[in-house]
N, C-alpha and C positions, 0 to 999 in steps of 0.2 A: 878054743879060747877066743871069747868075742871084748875087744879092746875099743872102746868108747874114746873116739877124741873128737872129741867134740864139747863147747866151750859147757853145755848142759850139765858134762862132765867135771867140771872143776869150779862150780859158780863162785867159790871163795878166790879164785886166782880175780877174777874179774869184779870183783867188788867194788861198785865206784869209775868204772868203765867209762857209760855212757857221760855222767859229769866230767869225768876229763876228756872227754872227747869234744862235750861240749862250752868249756873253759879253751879249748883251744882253738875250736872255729871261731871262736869271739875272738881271741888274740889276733887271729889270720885277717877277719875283718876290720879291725882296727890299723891295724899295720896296715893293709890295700888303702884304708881312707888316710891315713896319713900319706904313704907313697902319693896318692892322688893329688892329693891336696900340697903337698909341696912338689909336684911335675906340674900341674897348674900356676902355680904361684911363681915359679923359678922362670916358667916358658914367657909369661906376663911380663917380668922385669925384665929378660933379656931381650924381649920385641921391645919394648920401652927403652933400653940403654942402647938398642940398634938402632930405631928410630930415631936416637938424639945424635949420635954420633953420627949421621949421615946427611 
């Protein structure tokens, strides 16, 4: 009895796969430019509010 598992085996289970896989690296990338962009932004004003208070 020779049992296939492997994804070749069931293409209906994985229909639409690769789009949500690549719907969600967009997601990942966007969230990192956000993170970035406000650890940039935040680090700026708090030297700026350090700088003034000293």
């Amino acid at each position: 009895m020779n049992k296939q598992r492997d994804i070749a085996s069931f293409p209906e289970l994985f229909d639409g796969m690769e789009q949500f896989l690549d719907e969600q690296l967009l997601r990942l990338k966007q969230a990192g430019l956000w993170s970035a962009t406000l650890a940039v932004s935040g680090g700026l004003v708090a030297a700026w509010l350090l700088e003034r208070a000293a």
